[in-house]
HTML snippet that shows the backbone in 3Dmol.js (N, CA, C, O; Angstrom):
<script src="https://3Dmol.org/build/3Dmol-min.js"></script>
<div id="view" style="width:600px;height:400px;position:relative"></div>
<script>
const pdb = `
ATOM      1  N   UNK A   1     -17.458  45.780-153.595  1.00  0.00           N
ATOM      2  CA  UNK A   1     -18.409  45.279-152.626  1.00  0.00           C
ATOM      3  C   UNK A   1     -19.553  46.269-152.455  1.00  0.00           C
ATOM      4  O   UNK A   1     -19.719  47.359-153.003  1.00  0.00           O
ATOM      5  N   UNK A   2     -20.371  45.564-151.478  1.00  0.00           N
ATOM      6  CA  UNK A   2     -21.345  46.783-151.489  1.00  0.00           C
ATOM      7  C   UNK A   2     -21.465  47.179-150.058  1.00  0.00           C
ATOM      8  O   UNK A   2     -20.861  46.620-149.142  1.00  0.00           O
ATOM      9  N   UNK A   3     -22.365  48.278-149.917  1.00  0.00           N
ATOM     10  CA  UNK A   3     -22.979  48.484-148.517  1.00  0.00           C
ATOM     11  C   UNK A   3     -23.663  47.953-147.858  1.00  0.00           C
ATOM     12  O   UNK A   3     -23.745  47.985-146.630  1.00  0.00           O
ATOM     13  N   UNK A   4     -24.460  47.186-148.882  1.00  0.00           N
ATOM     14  CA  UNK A   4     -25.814  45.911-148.085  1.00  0.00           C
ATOM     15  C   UNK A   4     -25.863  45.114-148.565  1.00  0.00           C
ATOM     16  O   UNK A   4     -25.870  45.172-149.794  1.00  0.00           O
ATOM     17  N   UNK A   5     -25.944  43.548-147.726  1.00  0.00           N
ATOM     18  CA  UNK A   5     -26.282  42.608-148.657  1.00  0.00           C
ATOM     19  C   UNK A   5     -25.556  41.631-148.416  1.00  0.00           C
ATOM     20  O   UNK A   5     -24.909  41.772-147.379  1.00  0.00           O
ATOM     21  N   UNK A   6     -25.326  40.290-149.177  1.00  0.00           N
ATOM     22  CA  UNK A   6     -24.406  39.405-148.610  1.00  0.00           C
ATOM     23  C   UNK A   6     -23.132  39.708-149.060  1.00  0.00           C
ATOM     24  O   UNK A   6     -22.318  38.903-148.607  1.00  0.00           O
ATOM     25  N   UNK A   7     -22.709  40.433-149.673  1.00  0.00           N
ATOM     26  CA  UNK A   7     -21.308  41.303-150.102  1.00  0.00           C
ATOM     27  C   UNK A   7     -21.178  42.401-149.721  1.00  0.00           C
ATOM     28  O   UNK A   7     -20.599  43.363-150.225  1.00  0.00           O
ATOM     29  N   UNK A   8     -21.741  42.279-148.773  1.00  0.00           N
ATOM     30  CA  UNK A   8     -20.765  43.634-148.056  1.00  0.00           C
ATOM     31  C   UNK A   8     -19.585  43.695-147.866  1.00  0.00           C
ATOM     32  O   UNK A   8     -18.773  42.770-147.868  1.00  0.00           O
ATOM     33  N   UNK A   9     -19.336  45.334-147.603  1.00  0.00           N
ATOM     34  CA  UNK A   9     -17.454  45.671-147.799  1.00  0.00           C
ATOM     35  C   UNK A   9     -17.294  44.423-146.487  1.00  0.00           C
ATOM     36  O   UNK A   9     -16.757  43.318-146.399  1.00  0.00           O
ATOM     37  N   UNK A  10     -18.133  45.371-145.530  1.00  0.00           N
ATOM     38  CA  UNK A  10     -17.726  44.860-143.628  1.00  0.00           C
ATOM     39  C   UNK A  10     -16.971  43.381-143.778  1.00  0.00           C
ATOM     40  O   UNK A  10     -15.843  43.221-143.313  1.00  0.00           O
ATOM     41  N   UNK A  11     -17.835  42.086-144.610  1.00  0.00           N
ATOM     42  CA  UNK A  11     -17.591  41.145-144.514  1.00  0.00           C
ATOM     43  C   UNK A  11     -15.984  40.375-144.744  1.00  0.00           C
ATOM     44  O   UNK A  11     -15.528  39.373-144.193  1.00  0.00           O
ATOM     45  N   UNK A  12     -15.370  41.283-145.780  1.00  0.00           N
ATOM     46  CA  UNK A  12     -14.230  41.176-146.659  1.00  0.00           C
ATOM     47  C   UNK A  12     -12.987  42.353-145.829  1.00  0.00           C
ATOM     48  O   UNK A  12     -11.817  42.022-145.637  1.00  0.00           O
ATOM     49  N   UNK A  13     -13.443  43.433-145.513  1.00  0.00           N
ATOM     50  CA  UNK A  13     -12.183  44.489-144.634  1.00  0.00           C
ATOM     51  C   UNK A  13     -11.644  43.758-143.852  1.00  0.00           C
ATOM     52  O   UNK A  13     -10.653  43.396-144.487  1.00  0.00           O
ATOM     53  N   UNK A  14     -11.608  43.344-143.028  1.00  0.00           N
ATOM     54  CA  UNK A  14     -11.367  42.897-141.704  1.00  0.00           C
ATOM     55  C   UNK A  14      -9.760  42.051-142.655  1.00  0.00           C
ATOM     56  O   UNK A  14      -8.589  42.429-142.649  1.00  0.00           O
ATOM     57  N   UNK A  15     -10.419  40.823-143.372  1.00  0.00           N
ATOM     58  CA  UNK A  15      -9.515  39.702-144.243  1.00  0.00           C
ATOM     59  C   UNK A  15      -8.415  40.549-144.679  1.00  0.00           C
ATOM     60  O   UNK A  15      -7.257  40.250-144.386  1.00  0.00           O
ATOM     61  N   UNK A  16      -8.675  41.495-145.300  1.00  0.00           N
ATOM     62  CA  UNK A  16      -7.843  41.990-146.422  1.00  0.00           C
ATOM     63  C   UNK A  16      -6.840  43.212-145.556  1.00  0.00           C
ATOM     64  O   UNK A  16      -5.735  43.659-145.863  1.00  0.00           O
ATOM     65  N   UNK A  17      -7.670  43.499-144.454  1.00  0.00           N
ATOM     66  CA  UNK A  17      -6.807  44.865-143.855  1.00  0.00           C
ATOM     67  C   UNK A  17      -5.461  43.944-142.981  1.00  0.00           C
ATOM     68  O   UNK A  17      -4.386  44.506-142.770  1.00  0.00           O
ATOM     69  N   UNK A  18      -5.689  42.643-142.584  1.00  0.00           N
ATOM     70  CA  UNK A  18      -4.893  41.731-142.174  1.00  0.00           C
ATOM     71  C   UNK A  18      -3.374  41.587-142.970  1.00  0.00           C
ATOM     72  O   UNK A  18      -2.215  41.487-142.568  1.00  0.00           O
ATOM     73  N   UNK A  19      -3.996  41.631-144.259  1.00  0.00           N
ATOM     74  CA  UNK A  19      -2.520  41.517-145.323  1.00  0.00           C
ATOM     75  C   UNK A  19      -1.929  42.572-145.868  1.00  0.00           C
ATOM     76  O   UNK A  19      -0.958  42.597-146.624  1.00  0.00           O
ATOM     77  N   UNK A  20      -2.755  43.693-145.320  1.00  0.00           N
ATOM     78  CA  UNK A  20      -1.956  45.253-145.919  1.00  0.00           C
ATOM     79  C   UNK A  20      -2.499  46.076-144.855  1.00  0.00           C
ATOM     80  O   UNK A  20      -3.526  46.261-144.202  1.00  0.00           O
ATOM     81  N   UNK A  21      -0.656  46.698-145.076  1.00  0.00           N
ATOM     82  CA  UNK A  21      -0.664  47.664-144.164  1.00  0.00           C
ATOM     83  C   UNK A  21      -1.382  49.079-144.286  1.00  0.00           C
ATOM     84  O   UNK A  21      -1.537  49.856-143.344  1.00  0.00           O
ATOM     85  N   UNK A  22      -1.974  49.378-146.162  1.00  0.00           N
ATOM     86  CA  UNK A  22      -2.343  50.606-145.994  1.00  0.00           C
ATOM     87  C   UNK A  22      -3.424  50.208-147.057  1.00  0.00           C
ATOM     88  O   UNK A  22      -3.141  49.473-148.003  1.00  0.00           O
ATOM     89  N   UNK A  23      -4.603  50.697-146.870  1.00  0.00           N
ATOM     90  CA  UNK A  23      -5.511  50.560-147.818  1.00  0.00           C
ATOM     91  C   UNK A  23      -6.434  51.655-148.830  1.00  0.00           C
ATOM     92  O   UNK A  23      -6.785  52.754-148.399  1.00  0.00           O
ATOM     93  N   UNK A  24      -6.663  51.328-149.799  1.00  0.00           N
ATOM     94  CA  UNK A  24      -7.024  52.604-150.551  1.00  0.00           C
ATOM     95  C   UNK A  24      -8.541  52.044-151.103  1.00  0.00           C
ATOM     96  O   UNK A  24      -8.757  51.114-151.880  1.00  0.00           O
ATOM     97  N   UNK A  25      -9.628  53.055-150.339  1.00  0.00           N
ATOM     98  CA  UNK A  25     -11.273  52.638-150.836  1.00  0.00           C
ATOM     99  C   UNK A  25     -11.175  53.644-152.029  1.00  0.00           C
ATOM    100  O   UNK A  25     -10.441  54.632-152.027  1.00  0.00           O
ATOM    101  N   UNK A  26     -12.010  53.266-153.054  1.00  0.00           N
ATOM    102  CA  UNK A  26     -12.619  53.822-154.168  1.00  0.00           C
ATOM    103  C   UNK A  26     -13.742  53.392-154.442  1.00  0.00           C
ATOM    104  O   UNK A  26     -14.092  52.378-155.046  1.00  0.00           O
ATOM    105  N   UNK A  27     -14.613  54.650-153.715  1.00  0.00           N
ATOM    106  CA  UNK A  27     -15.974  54.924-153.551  1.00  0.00           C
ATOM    107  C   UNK A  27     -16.678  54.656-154.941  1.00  0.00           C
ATOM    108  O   UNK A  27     -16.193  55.437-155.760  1.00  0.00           O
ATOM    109  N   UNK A  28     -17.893  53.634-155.669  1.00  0.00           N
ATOM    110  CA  UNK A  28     -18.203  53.606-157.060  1.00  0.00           C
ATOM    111  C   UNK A  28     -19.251  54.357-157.008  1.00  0.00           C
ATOM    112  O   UNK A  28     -19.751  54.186-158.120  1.00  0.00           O
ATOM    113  N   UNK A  29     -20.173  55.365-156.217  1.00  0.00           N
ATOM    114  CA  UNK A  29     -20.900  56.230-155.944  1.00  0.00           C
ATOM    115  C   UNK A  29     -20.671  57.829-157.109  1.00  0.00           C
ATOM    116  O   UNK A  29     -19.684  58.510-157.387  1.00  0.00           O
ATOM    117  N   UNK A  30     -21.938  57.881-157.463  1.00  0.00           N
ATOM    118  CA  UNK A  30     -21.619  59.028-158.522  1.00  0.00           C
ATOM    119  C   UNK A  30     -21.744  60.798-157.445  1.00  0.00           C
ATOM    120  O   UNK A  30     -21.718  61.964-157.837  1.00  0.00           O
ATOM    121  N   UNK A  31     -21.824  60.439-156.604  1.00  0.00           N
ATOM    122  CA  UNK A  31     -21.809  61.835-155.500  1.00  0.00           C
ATOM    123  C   UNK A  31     -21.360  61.489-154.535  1.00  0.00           C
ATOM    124  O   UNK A  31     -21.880  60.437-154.165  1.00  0.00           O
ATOM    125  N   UNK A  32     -20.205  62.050-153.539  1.00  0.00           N
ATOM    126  CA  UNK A  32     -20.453  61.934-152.156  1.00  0.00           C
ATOM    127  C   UNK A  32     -21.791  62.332-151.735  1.00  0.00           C
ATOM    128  O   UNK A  32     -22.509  63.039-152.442  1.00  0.00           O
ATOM    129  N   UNK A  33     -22.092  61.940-150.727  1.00  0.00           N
ATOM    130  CA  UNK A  33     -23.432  61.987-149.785  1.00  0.00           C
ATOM    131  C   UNK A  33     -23.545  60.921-148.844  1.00  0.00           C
ATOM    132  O   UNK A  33     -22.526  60.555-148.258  1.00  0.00           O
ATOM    133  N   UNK A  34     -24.774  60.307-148.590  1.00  0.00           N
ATOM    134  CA  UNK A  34     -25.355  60.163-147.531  1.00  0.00           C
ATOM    135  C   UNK A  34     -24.852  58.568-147.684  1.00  0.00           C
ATOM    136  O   UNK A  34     -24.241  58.206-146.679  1.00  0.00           O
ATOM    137  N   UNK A  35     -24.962  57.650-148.606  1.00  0.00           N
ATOM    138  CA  UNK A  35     -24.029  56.139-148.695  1.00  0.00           C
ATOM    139  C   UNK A  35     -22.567  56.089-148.578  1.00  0.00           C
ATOM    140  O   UNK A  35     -21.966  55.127-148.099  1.00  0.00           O
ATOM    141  N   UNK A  36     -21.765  57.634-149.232  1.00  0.00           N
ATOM    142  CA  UNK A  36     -20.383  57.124-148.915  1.00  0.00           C
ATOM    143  C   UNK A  36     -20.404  57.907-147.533  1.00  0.00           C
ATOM    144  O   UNK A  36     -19.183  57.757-147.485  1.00  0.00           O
ATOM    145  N   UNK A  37     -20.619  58.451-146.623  1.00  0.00           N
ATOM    146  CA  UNK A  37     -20.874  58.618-145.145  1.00  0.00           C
ATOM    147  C   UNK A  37     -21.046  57.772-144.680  1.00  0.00           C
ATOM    148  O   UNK A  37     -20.254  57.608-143.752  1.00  0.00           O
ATOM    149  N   UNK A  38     -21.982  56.730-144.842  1.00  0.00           N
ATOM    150  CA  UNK A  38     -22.565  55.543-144.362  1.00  0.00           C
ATOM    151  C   UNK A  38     -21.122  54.693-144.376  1.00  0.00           C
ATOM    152  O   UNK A  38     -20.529  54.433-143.329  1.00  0.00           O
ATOM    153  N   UNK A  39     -20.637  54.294-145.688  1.00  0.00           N
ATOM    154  CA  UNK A  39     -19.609  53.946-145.549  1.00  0.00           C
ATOM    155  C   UNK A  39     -18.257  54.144-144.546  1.00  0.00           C
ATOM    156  O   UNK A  39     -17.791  53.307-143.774  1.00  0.00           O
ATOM    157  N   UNK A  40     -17.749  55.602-144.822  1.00  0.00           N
ATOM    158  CA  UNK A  40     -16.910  55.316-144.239  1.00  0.00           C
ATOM    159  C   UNK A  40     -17.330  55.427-142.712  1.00  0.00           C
ATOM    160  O   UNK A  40     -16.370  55.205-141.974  1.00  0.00           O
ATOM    161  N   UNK A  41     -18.499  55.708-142.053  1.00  0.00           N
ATOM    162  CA  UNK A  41     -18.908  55.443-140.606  1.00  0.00           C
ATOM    163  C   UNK A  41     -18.550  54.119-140.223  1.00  0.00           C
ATOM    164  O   UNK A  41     -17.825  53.870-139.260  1.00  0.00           O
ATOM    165  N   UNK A  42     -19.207  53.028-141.195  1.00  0.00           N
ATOM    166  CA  UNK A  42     -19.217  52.010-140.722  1.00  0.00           C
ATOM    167  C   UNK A  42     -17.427  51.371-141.118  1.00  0.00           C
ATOM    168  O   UNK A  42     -17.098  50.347-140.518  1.00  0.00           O
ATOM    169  N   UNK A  43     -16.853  51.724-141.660  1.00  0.00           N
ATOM    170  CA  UNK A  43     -14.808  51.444-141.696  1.00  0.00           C
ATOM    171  C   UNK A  43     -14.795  51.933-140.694  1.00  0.00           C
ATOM    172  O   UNK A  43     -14.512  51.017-139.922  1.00  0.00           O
ATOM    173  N   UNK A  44     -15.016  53.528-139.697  1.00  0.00           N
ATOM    174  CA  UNK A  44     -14.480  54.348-138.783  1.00  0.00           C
ATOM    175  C   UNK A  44     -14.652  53.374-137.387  1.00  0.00           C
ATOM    176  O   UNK A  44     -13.913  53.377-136.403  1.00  0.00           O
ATOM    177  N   UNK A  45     -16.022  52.434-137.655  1.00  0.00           N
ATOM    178  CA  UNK A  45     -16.653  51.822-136.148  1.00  0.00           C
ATOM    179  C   UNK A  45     -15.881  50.726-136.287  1.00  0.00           C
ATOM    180  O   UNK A  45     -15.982  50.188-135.185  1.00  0.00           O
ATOM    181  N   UNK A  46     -14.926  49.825-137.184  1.00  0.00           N
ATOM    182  CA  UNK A  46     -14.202  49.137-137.581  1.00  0.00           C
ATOM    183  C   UNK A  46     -13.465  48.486-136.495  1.00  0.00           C
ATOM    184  O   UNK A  46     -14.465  48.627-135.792  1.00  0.00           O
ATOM    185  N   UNK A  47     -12.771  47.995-135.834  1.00  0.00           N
ATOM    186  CA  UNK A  47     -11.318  48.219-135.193  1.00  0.00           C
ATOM    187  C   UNK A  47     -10.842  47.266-136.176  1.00  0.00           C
ATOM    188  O   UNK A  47     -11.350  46.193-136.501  1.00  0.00           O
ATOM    189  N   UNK A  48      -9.176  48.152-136.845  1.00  0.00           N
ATOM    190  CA  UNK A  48      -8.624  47.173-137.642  1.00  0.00           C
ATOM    191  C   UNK A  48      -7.305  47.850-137.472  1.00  0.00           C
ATOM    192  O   UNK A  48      -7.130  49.066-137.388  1.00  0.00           O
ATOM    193  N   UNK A  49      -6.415  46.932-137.432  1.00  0.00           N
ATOM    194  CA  UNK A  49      -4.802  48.253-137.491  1.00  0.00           C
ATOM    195  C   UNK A  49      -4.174  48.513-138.769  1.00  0.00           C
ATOM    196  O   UNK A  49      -2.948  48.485-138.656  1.00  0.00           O
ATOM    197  N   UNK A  50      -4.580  48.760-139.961  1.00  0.00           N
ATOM    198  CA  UNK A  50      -4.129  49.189-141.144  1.00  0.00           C
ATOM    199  C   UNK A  50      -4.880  50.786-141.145  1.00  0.00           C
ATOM    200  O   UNK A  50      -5.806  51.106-140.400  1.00  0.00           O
ATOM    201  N   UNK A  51      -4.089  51.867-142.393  1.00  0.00           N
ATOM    202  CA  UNK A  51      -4.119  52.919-142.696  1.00  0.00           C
ATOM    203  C   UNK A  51      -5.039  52.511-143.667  1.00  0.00           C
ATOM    204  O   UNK A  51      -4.716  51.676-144.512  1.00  0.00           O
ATOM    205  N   UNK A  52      -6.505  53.176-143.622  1.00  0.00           N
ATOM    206  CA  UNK A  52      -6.669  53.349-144.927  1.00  0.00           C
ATOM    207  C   UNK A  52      -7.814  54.920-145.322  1.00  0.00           C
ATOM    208  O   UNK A  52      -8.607  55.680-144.767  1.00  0.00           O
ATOM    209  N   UNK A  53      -7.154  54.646-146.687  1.00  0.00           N
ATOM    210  CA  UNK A  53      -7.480  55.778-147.800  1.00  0.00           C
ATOM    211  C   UNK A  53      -9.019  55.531-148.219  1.00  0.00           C
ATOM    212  O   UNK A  53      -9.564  54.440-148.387  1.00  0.00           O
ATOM    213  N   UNK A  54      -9.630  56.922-148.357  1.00  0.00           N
ATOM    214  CA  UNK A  54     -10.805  57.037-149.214  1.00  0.00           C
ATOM    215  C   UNK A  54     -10.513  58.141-150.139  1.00  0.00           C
ATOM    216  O   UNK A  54     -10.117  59.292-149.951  1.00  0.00           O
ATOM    217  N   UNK A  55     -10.861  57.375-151.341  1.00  0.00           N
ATOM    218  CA  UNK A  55     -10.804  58.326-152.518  1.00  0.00           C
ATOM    219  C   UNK A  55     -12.346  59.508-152.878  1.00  0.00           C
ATOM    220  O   UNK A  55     -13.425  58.939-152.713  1.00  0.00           O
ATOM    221  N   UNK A  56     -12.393  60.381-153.138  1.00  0.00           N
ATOM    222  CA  UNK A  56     -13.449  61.288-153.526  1.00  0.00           C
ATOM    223  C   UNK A  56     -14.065  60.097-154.078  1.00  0.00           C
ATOM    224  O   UNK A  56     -13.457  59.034-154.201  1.00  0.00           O
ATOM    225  N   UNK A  57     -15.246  60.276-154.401  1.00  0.00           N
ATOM    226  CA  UNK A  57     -16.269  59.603-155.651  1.00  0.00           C
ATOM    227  C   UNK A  57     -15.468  59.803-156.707  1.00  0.00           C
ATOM    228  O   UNK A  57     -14.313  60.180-156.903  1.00  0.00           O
ATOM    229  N   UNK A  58     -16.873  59.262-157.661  1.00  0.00           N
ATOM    230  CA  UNK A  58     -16.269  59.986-159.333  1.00  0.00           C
ATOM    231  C   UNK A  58     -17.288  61.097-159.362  1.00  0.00           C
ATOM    232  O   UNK A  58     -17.072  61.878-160.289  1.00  0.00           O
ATOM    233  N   UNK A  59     -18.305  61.388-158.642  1.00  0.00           N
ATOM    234  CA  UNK A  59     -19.112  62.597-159.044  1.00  0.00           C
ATOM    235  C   UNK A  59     -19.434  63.300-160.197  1.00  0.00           C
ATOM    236  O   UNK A  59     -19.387  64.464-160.593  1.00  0.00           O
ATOM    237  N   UNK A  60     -19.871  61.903-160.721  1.00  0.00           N
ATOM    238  CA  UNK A  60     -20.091  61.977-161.980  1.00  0.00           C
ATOM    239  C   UNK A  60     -18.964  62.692-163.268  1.00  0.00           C
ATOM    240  O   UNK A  60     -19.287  63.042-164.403  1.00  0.00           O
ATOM    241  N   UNK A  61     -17.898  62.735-162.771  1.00  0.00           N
ATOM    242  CA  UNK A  61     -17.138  63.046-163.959  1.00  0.00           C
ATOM    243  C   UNK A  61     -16.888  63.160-165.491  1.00  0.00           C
ATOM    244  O   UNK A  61     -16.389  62.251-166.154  1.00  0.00           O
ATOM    245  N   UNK A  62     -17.226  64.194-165.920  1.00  0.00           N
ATOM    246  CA  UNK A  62     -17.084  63.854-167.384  1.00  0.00           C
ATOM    247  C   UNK A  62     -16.675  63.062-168.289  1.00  0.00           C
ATOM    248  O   UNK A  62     -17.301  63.101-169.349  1.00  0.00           O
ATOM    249  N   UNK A  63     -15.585  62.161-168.185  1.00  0.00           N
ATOM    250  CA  UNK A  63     -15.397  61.365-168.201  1.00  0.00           C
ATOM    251  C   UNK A  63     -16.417  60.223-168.175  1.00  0.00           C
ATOM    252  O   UNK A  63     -16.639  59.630-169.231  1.00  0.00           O
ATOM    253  N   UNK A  64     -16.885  59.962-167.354  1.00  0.00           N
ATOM    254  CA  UNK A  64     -18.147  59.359-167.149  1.00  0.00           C
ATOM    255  C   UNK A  64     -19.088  59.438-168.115  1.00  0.00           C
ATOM    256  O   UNK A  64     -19.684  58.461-168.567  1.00  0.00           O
ATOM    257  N   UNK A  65     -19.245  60.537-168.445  1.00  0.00           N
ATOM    258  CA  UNK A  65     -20.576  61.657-169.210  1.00  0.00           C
ATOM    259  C   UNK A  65     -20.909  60.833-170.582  1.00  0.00           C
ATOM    260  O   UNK A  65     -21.912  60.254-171.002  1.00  0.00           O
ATOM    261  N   UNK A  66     -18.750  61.199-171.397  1.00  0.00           N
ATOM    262  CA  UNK A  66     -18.896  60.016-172.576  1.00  0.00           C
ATOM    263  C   UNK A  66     -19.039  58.794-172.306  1.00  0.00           C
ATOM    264  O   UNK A  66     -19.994  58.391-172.969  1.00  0.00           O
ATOM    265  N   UNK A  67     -18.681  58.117-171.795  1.00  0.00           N
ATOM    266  CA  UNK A  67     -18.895  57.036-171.543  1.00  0.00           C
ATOM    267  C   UNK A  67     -20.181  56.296-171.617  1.00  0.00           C
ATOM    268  O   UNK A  67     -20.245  55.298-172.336  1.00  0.00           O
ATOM    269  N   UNK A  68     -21.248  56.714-170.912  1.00  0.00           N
ATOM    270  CA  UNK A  68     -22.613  56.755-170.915  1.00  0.00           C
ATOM    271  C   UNK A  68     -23.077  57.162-172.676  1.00  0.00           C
ATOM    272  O   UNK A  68     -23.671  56.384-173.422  1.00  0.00           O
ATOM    273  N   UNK A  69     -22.683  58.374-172.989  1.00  0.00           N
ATOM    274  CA  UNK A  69     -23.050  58.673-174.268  1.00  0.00           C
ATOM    275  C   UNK A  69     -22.945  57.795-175.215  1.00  0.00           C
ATOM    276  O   UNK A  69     -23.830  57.449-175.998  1.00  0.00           O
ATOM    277  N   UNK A  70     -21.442  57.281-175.128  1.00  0.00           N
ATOM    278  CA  UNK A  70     -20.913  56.477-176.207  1.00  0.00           C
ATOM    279  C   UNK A  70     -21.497  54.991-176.331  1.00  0.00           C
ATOM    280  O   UNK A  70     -21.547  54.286-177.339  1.00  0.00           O
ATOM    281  N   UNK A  71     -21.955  54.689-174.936  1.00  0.00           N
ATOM    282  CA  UNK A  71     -22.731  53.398-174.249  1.00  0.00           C
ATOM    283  C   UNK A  71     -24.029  53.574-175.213  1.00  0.00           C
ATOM    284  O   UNK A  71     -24.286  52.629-175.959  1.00  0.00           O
ATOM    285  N   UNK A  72     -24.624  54.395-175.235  1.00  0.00           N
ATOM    286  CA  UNK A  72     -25.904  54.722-175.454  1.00  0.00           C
ATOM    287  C   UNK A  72     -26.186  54.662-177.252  1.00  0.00           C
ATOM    288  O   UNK A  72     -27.160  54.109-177.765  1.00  0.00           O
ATOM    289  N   UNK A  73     -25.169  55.314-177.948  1.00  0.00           N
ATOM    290  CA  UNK A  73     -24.769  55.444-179.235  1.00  0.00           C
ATOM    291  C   UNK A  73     -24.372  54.204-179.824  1.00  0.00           C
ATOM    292  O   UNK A  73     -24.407  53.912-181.019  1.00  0.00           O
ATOM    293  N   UNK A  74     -24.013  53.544-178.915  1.00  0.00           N
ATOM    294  CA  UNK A  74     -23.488  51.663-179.705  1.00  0.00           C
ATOM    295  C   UNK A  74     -24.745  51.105-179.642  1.00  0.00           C
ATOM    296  O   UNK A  74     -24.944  50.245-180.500  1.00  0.00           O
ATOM    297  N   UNK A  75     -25.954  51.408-178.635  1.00  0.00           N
ATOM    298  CA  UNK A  75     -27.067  50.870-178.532  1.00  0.00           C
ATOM    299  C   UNK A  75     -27.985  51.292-179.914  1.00  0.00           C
ATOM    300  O   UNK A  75     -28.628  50.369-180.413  1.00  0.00           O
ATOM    301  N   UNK A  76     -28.083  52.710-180.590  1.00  0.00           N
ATOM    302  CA  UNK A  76     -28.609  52.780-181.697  1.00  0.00           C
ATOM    303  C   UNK A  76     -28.650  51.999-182.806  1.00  0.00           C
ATOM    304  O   UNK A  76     -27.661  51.571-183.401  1.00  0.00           O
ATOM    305  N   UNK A  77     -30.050  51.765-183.153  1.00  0.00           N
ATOM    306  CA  UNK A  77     -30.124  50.821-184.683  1.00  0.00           C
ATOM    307  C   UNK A  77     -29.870  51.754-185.446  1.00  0.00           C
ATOM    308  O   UNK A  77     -30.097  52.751-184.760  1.00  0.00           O
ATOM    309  N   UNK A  78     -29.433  52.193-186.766  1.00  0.00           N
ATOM    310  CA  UNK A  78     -29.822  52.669-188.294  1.00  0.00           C
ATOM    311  C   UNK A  78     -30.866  51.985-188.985  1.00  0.00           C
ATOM    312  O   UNK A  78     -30.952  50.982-189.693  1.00  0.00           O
ATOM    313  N   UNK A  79     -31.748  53.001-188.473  1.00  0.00           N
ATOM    314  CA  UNK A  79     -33.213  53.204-189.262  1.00  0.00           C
ATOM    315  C   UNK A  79     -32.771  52.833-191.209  1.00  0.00           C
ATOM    316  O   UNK A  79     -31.730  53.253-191.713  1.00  0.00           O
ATOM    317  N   UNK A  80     -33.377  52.351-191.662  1.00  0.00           N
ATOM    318  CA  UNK A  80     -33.671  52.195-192.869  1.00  0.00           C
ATOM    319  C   UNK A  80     -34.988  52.562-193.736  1.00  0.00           C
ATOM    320  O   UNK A  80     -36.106  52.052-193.662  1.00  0.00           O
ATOM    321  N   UNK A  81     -34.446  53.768-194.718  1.00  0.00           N
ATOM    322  CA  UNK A  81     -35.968  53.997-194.922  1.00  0.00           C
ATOM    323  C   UNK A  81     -36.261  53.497-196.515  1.00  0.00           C
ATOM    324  O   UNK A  81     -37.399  53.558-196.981  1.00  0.00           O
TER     325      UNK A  81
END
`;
const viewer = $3Dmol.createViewer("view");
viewer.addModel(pdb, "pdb");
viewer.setStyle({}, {cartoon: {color: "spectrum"}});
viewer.zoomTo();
viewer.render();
</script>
């Protein structure tokens, strides 16, 4: 989901924290900062009675790094000379 928009998380938590007792966010943000704050402010202003989890970002993880690379490398033509 997102933070803004007509898919927001807000719209969908409420539903889902109803059917589980413990919940686990995984932030798709390449840094903590100032959106996953935003985030979990707006879960914290929440009232919901389930536990839930926030995972670190991926902060850009290496992992990541290839990924992008390898993304980028399938995109290359072979030049023909």
């Amino acid at each position: 989901r997102t933070l803004y928009g007509e898919i927001s998380f807000i719209h969908d938590l409420e539903d889902i924290a109803r059917q589980y007792q413990k919940l686990i966010v995984v932030p798709l943000f390449l840094y903590d900062g100032r959106l996953v704050n935003k985030v979990k402010q707006q879960m914290n202003d929440m009232v919901i009675n389930t536990d839930i989890h926030i995972t670190p970002s991926i902060n850009f993880d290496p992992i990541l790094k290839q990924i992008i690379n390898d993304r980028l490398e399938s995109l290359m033509i072979p030049m023909k000379i």
